[in-house]
Each structure stands twice: as C-alpha cells, then as structure tokens.
VEXVO-49627 format. One record per residue: residue number from 1; residue in three letters; y, x, z of N, C-alpha, C in turn. Coordinates in steps of 0.02 Angstrom, whole numbers. Each point is the difference from the previous one (the first is absolute). Example, Ala and Ser with C-alpha at 12.3 -4.5 7.8 and 13.67 -1.06 7.14 Angstrom:
<atoms>
+-----+------+--------+--------+--------+--------+--------+--------+--------+--------+--------+
! seq ! type !    n.Y !    n.X !    n.Z !   ca.Y !   ca.X !   ca.Z !    c.Y !    c.X !    c.Z !
+-----+------+--------+--------+--------+--------+--------+--------+--------+--------+--------+
!   1 !  Ala !   -284 !    660 !    390 !     59 !    -45 !      0 !     60 !     45 !      0 !
!   2 !  Ser !     53 !    -18 !    -36 !     59 !     42 !      3 !     55 !    -39 !     37 !
+-----+------+--------+--------+--------+--------+--------+--------+--------+--------+--------+
</atoms>
This chain:
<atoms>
+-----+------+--------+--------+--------+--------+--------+--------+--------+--------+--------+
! seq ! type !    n.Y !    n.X !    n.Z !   ca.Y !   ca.X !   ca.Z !    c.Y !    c.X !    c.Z !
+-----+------+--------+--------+--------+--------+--------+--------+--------+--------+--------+
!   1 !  Unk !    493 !    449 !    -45 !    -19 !    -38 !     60 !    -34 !    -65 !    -20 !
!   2 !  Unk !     55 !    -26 !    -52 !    -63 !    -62 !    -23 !    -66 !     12 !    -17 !
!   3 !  Unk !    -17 !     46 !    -48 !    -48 !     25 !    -24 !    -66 !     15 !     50 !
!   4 !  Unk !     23 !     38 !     54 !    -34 !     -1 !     63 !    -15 !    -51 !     31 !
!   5 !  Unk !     45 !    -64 !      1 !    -29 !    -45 !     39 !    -53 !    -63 !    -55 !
!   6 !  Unk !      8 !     18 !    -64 !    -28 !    -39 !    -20 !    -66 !     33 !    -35 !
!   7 !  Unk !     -6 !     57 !     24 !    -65 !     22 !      6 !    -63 !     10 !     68 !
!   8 !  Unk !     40 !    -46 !     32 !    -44 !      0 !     84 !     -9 !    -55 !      0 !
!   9 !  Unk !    -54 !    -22 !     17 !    -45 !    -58 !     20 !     58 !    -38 !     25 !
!  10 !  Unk !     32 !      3 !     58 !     65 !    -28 !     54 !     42 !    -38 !    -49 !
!  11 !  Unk !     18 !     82 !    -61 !     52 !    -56 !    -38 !    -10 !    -56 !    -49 !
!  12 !  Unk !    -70 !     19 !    -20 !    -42 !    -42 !    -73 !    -12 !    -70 !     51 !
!  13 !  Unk !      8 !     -2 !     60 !    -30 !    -88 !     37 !     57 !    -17 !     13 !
!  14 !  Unk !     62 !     45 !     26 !     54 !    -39 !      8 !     47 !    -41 !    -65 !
!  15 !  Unk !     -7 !     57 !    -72 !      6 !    -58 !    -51 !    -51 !    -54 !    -21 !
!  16 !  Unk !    -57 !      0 !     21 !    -38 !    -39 !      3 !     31 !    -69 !     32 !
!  17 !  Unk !     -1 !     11 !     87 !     31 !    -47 !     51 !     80 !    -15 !    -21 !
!  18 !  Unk !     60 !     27 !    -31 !     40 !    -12 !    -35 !      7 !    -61 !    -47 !
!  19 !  Unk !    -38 !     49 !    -64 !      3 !    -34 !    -46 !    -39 !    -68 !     -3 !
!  20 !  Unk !    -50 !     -8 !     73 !    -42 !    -76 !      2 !     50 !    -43 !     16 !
!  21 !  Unk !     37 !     13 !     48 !     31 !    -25 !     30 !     89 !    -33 !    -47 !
!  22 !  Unk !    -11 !     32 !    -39 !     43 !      4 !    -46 !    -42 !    -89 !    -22 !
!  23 !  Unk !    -41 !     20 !    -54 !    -16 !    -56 !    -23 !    -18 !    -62 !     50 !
!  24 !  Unk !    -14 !      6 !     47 !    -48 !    -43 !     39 !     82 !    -59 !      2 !
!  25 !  Unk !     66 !     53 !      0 !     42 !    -59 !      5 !     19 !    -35 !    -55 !
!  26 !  Unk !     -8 !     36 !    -57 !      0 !    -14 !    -46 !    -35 !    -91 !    -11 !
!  27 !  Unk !    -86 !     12 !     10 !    -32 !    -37 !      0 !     26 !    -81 !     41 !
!  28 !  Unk !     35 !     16 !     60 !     11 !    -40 !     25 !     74 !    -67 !    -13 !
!  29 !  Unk !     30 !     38 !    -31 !     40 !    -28 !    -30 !    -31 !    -27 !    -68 !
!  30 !  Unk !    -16 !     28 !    -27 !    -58 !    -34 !    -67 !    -31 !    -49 !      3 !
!  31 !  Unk !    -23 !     10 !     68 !    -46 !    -80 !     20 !     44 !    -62 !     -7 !
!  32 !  Unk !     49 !     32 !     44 !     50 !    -46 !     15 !     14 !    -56 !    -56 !
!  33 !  Unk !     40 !     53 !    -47 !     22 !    -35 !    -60 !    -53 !    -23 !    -38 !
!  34 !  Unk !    -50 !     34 !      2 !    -65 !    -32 !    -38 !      3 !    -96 !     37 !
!  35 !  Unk !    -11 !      6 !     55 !    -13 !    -84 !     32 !     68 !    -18 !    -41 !
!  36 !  Unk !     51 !      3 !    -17 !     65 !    -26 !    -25 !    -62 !    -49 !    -67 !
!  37 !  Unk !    -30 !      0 !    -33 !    -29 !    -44 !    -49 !    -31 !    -45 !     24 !
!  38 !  Unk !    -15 !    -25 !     57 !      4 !    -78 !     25 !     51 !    -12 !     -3 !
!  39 !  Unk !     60 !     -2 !     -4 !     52 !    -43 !     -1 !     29 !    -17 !    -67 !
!  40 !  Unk !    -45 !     15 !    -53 !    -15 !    -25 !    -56 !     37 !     47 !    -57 !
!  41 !  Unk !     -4 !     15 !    -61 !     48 !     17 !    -55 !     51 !     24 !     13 !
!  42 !  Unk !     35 !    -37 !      7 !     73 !     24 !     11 !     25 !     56 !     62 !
!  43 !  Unk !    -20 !     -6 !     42 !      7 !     36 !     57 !    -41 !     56 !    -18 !
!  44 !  Unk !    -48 !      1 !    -20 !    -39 !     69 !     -5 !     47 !     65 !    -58 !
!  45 !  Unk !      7 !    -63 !    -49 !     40 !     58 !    -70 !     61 !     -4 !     30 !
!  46 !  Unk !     40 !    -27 !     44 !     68 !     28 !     31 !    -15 !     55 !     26 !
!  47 !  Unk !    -42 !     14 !     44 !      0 !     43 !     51 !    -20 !     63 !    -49 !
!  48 !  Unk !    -46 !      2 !    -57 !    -24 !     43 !    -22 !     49 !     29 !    -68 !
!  49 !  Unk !     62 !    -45 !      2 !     44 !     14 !    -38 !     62 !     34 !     46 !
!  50 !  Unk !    -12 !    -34 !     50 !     60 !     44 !     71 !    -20 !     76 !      9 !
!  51 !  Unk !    -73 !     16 !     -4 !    -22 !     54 !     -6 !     43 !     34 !    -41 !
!  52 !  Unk !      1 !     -2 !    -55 !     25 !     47 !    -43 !     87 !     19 !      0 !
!  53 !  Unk !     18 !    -66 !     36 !     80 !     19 !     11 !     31 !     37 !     68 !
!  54 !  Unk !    -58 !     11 !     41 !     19 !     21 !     66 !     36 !     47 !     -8 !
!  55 !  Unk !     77 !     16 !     46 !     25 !     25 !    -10 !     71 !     18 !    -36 !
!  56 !  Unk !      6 !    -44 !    -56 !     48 !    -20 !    -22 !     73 !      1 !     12 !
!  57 !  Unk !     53 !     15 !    -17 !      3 !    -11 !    -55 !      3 !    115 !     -4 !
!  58 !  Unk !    -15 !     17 !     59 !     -4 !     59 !     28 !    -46 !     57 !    -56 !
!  59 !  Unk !    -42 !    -45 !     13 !    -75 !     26 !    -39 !    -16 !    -23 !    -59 !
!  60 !  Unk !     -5 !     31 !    -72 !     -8 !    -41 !    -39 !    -78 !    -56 !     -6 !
!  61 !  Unk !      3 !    -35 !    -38 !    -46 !    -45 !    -22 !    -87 !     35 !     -6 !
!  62 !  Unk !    -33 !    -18 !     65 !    -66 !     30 !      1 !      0 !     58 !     33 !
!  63 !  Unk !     57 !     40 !     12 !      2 !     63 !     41 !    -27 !     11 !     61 !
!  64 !  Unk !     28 !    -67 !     50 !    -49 !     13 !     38 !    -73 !     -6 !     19 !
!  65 !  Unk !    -29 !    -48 !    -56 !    -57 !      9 !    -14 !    -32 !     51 !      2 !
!  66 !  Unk !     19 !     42 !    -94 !    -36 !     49 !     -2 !     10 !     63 !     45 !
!  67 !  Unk !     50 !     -7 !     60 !     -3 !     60 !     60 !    -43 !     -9 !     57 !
!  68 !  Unk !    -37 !    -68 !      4 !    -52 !    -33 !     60 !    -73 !     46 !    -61 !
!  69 !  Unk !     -1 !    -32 !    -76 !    -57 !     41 !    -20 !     -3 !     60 !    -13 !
!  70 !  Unk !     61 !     58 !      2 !    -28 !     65 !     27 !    -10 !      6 !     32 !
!  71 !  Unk !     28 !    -24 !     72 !    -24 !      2 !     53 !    -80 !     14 !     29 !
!  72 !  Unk !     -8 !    -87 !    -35 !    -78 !      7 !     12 !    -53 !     34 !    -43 !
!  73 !  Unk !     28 !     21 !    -74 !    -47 !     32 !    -44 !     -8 !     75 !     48 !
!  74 !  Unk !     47 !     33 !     37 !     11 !     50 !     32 !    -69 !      3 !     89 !
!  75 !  Unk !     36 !    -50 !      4 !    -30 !    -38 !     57 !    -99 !      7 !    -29 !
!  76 !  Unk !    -17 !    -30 !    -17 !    -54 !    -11 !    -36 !    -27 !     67 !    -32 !
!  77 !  Unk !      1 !     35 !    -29 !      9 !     60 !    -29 !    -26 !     49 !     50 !
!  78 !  Unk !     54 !     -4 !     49 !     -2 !     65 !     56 !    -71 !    -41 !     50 !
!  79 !  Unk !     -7 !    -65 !      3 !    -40 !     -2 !     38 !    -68 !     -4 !      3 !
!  80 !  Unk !      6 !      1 !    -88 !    -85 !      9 !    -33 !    -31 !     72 !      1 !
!  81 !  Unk !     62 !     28 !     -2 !      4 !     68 !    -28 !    -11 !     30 !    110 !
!  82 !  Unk !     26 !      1 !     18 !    -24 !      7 !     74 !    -85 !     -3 !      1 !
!  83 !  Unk !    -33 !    -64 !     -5 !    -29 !    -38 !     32 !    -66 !     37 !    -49 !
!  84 !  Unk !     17 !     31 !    -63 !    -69 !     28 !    -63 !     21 !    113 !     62 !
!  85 !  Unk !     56 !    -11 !    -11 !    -18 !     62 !     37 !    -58 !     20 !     49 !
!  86 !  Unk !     23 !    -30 !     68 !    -11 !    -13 !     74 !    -75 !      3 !    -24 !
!  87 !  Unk !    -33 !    -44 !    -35 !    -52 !    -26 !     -1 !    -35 !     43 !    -44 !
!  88 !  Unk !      3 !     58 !    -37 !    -21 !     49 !    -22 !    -15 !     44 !     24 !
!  89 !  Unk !     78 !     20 !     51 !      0 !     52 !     68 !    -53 !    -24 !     37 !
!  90 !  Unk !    -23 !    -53 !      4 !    -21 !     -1 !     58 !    -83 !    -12 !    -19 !
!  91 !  Unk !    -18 !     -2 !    -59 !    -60 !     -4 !    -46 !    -46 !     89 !     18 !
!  92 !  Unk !     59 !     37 !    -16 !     15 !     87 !     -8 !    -31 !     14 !     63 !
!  93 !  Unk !     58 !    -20 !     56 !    -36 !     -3 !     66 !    -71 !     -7 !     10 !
!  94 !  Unk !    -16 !    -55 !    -30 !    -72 !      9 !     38 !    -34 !    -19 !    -63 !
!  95 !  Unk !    -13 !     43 !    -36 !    -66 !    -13 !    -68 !    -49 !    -52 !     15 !
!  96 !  Unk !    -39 !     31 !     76 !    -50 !    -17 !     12 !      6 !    -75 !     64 !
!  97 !  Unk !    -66 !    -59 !    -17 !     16 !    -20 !     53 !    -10 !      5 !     48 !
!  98 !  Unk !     26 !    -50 !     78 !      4 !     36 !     57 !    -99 !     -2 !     46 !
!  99 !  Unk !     -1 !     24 !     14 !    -88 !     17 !     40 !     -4 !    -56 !     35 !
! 100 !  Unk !     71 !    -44 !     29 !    -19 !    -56 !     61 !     71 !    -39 !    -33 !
! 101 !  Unk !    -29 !    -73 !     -9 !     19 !    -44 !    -41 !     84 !     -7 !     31 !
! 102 !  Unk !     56 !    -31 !     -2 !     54 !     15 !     29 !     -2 !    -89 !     15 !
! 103 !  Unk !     37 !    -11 !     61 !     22 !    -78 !     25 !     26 !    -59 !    -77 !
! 104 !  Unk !    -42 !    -32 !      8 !     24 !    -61 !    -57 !     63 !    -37 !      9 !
! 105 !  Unk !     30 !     36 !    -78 !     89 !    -22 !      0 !      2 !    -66 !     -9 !
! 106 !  Unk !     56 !    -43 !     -1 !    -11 !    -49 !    -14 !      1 !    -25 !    -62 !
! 107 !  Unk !    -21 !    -30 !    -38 !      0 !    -48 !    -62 !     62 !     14 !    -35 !
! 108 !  Unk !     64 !    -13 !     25 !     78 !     44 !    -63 !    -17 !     49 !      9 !
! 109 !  Unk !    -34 !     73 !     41 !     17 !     49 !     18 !    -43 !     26 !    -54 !
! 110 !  Unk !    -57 !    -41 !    -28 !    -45 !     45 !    -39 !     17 !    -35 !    -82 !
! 111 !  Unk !     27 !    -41 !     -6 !     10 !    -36 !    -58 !     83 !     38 !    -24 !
! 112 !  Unk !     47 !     36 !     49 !     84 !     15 !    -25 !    -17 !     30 !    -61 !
! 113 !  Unk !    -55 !     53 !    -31 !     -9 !     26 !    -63 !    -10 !    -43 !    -39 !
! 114 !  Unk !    -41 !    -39 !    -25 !     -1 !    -71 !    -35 !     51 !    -24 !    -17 !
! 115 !  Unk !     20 !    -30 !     65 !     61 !    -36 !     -9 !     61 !     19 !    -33 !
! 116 !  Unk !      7 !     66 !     19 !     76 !     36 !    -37 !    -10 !    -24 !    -83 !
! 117 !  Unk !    -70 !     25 !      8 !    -17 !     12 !    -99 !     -2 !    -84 !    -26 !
! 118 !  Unk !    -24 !    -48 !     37 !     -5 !    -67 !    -16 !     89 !    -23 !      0 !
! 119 !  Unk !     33 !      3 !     32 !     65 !     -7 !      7 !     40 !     33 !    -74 !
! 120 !  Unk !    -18 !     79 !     -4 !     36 !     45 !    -36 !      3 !    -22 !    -82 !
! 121 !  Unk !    -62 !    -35 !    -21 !    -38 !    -43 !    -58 !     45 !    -66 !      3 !
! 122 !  Unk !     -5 !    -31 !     61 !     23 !    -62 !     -8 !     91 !     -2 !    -13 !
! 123 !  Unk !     40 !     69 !     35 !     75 !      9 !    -18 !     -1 !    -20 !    -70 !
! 124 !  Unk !    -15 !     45 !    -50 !    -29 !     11 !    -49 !     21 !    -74 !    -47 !
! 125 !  Unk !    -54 !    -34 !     18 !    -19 !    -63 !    -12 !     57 !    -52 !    -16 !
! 126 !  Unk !      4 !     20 !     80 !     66 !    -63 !     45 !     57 !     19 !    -65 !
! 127 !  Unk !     33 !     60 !    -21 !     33 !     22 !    -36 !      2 !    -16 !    -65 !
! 128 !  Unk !    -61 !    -14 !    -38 !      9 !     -3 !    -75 !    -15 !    -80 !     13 !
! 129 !  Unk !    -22 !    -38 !     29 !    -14 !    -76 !     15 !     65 !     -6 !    -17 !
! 130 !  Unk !     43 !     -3 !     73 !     52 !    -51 !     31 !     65 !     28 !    -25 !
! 131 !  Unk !     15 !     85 !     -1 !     51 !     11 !    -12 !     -9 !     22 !    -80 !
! 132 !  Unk !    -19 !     21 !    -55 !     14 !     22 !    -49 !    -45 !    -67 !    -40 !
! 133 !  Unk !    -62 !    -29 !     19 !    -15 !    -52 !    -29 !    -59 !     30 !    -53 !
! 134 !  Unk !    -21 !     79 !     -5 !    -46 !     16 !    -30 !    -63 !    -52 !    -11 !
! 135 !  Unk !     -4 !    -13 !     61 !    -83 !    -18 !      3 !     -4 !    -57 !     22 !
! 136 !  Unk !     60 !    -39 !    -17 !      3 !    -72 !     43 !    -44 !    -64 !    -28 !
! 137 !  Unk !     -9 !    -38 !     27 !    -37 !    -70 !    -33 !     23 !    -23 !    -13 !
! 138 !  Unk !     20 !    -71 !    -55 !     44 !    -44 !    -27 !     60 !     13 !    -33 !
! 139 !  Unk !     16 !     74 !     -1 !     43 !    -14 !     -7 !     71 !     37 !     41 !
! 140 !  Unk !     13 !     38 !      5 !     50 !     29 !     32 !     69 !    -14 !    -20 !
! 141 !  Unk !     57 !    -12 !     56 !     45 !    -48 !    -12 !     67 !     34 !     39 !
! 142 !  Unk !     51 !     49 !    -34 !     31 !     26 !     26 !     56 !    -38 !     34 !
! 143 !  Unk !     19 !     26 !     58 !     56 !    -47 !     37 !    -48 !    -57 !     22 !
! 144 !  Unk !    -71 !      0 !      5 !    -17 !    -76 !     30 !    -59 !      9 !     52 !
! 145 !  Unk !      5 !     54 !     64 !    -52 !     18 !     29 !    -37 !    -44 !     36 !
! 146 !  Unk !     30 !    -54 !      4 !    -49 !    -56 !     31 !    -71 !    -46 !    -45 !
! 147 !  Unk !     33 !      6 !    -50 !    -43 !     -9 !    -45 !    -59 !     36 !    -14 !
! 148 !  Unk !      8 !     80 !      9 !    -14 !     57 !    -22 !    -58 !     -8 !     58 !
! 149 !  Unk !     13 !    -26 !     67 !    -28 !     27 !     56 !    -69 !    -57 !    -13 !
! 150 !  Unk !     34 !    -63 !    -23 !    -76 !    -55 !      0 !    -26 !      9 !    -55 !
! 151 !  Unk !     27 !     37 !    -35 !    -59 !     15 !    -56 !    -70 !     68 !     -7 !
! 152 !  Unk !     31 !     23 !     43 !    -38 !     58 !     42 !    -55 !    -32 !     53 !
! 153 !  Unk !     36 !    -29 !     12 !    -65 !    -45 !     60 !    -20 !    -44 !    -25 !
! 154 !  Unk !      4 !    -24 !    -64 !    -43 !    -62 !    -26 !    -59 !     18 !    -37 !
! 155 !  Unk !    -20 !     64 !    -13 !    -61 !     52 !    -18 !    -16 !     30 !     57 !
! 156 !  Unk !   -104 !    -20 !      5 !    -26 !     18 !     50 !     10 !     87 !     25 !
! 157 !  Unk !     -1 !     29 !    -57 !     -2 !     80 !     18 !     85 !     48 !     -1 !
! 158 !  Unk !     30 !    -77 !      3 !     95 !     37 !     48 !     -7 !    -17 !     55 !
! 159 !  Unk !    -49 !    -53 !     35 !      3 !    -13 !     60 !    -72 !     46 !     35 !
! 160 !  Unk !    -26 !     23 !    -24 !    -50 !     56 !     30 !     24 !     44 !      1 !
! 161 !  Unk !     10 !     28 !    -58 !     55 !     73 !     -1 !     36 !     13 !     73 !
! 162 !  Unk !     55 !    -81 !     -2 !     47 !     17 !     72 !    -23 !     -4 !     45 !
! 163 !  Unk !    -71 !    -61 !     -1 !     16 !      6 !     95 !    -62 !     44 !     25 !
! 164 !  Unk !    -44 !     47 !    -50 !    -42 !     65 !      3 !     47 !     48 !     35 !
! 165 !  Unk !     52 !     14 !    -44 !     53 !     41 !     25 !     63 !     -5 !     58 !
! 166 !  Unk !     12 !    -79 !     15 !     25 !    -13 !     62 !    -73 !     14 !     60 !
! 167 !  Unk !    -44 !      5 !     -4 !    -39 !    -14 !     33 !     -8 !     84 !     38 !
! 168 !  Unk !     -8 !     42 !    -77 !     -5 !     81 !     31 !     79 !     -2 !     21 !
! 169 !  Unk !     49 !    -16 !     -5 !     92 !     21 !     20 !    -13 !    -19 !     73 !
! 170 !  Unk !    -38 !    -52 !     26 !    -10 !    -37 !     64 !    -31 !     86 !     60 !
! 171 !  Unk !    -61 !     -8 !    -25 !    -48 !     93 !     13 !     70 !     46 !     12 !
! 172 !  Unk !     33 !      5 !    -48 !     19 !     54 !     -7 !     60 !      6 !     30 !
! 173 !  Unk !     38 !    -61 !     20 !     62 !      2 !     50 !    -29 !     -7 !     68 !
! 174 !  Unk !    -47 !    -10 !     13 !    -30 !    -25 !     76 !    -16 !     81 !     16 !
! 175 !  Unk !    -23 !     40 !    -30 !    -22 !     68 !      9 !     53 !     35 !    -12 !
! 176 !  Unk !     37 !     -8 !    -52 !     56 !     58 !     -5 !     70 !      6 !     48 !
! 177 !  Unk !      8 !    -75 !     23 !     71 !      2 !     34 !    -12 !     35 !     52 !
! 178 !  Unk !    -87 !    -35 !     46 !     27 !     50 !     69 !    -18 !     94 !    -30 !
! 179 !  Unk !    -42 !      2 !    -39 !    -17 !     70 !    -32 !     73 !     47 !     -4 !
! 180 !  Unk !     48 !    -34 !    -28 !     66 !     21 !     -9 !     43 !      3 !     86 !
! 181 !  Unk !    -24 !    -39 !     15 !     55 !      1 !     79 !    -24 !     48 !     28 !
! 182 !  Unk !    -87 !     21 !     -3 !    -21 !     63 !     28 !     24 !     61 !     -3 !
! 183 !  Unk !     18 !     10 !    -74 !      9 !     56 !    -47 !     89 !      9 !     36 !
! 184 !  Unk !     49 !    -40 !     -2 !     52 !     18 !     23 !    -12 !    -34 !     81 !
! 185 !  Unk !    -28 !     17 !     20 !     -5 !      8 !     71 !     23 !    -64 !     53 !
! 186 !  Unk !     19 !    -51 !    -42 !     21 !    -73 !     48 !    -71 !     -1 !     45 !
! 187 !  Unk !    -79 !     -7 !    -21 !    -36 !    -36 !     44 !    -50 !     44 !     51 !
! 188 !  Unk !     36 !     66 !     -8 !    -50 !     42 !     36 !     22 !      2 !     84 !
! 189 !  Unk !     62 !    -45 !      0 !     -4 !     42 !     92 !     -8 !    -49 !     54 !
! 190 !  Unk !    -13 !    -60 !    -11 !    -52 !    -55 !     22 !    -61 !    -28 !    -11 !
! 191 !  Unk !    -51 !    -30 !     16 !    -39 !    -47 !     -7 !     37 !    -76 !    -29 !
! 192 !  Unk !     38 !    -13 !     54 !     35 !    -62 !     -8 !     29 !     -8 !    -72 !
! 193 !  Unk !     39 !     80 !    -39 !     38 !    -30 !    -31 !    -59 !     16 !    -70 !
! 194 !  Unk !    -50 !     33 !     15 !    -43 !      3 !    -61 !    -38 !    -65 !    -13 !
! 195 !  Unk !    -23 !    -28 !     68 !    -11 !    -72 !    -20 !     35 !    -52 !    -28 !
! 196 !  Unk !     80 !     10 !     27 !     54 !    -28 !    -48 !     11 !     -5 !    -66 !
! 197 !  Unk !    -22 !     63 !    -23 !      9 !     -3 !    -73 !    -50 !      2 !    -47 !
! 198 !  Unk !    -66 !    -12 !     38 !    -49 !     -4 !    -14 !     -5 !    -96 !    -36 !
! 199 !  Unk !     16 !    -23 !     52 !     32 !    -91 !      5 !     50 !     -5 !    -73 !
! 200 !  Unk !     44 !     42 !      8 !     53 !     -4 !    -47 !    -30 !     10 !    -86 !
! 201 !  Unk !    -38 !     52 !     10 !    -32 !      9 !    -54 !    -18 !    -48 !    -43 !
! 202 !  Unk !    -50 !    -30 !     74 !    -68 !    -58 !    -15 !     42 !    -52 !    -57 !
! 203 !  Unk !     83 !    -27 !     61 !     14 !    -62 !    -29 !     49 !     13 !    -81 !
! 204 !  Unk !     12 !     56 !      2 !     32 !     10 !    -77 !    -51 !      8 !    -57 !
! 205 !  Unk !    -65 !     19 !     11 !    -47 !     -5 !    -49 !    -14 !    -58 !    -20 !
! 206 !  Unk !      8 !    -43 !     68 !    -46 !    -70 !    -36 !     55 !    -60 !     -7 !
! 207 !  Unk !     72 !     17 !     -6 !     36 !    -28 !    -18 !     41 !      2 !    -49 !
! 208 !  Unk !    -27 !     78 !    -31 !     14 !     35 !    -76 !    -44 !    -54 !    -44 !
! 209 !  Unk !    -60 !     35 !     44 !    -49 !    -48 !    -51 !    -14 !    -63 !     -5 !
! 210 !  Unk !     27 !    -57 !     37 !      7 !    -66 !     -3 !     33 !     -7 !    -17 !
! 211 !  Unk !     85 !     55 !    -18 !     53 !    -28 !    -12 !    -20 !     -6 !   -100 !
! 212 !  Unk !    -27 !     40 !    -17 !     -3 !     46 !    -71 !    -57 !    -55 !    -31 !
! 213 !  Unk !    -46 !     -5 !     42 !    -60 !    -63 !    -44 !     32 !    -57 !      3 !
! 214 !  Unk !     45 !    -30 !     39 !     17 !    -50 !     14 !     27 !    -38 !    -67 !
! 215 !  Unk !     33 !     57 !    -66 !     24 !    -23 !    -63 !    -46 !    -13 !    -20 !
! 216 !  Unk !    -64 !     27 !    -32 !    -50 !    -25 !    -34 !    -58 !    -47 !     11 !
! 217 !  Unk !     24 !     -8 !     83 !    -58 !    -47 !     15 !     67 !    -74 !    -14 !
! 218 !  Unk !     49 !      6 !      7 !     49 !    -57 !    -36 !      1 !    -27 !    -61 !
! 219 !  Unk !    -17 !     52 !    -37 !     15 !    -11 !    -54 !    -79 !    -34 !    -47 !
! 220 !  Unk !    -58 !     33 !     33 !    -63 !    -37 !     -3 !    -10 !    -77 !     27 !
! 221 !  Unk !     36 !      2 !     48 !      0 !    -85 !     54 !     52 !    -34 !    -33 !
! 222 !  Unk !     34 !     11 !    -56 !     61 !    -30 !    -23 !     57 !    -18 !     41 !
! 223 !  Unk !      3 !     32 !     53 !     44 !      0 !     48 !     69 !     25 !    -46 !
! 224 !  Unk !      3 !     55 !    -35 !     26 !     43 !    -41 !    -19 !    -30 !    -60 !
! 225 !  Unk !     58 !    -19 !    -47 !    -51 !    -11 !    -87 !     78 !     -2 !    -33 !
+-----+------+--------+--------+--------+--------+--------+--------+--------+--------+--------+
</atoms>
C-alpha cells in the first residue's frame, strides 16, 4: 500500500507538502534563535549550548539534537526526491511544447526548480561552514558559535553565499506553503480562505527572509562584531 501510494503523483506531492512543511517549521524556529546573536556572546553560545542538552537528564547529551537532524535529513531527502520525480513525470508527459503558450506563473512559481537546487548546495555549505567547520574562515572554534557566525560574515562571499540563498528560501516558501495547503486540501473550498493563505504565505517568506539576512547584514554594520 505504501508502495502504491508513493508511486502516484497524489502521494509523491503530499510528501512533498509534508515534508515542506516539516522544515518550513523547522526554519522558523532557526530564525528565531538565529536573532538570539544580538544579544551578544553569551546569550547566543548559551542557547546554542542549551541546544545540545534538550531534554535531559532523559535524553542523553546531543540526543535530541541528532533526532531533529534525522528528522530533517529525512525531511529533505524525501522532499528533493518528490520534487526530481514529479518533474520528470511530468517532462514524460509532455516531450513536446504546448501549441498555445500557457498563463504566466508567477516569479516563485517559475524559479521553485532553481531554488530547491540553490538551497540544496547551500545545506551543503551551511553544514561544512558552521557545523563541522570544513570550510570555515578564520578559523573554526569549537564550542564558540558566535564567534564562528561573525567570522562567516566578515568575508564578502559568506555574506553572498547567504543572503543569495535566503533570498531563493524567501521564492520558495511564498510558493510552496500555499502549494502544500493545496495539495492537502486546506485552500481549495473557498476563495476567502485561498486568499488567506495566500497572505500567510506572502508574510512568512518575507519574514524568513528578513529574519535570516538580518545576521549578516549585523554583522557587516558592526551591529554584531
């Protein structure tokens, strides 16, 4: 039965709309704690050291961590993996293009392919930078992520990198959330409430993305140092 449903179009968008939705909260809490580095040093590496104890004395040390990143490696995974299907199926569908041009989508609607792959690069990135310190500048400094974070933004091309890629995350939540409410059926049986979440969309994209540049444009203005 699984097998069946995750071979129908229906079921490949609903892990799609799932698993977005999955991260999108993800993201939002991220922001959150991300703004925690205006309140200087100390408050930022508490919180990012509370991270790792959540849970306690229940859960061992980092556990519940690393059960938020299967989560999302899962999360992420299934939703790339959806999103390269669909879009093959639907390549198959029609080889050829259409004889009479189709209504102009809007601007996220034609950029969500881009974006996944601009995003999917930048995980990537975000990963060997901040958390393992592969590719970091100055200097990578375990136990000291505040440090870690202005040294990343004190090189012109960590602060392009991010806010290139906050910029496609902005596209790509403004199009995908209501895309997802469609797919499980919240916005189809009004006008009213499709415009609703149409609004809702709008204001979580551009408050992802003001929330997420907001570090590096700090940390350039020495607001952050």
């Amino acid at each position: 039965m699984a097998r069946t449903v995750w071979d129908s179009s229906v079921g490949k968008k609903t892990v799609m709309a799932v698993s977005g939705l999955i991260m999108l909260l993800y993201l939002v809490v991220h922001m959150i704690g991300n703004l925690k580095i205006f309140f200087g040093p100390g408050e930022f590496n508490h919180y990012a050291h509370w991270l790792r104890t959540v849970g306690e004395p229940f859960m061992h040390y980092e556990w519940t961590l690393w059960l938020i990143r299967v989560v999302l490696v899962v999360a992420v995974v299934g939703h790339a993996t959806s999103a390269y299907q669909l879009s093959r199926r639907d390549i198959r569908a029609r080889p050829s293009k259409y004889a009479h041009k189709k209504a102009r989508a809007s601007y996220a609607t034609r950029t969500m392919r881009w974006g996944g792959i601009i995003l999917g690069l930048f995980i990537v990135w975000h990963i060997l930078d901040l958390t393992t310190g592969t590719v970091h500048s100055g200097g990578f400094q375990e136990g000291h992520p505040y440090q870690n974070v202005v040294d990343t933004f004190s090189t012109w091309y960590g602060n392009v990198i991010y806010i290139v890629a906050m910029l496609a995350l902005g596209l790509h939540v403004q199009h995908g959330f209501w895309s997802a409410a469609q797919t499980l059926g919240v916005g189809s049986r009004s006008r009213s409430r499709d415009r609703a979440l149409k609004t809702i969309a709008n204001v979580l994209a551009l408050l992802l993305t003001a929330g997420f540049i907001a570090v590096p444009v700090g940390v350039m203005t020495g607001v952050v140092s």
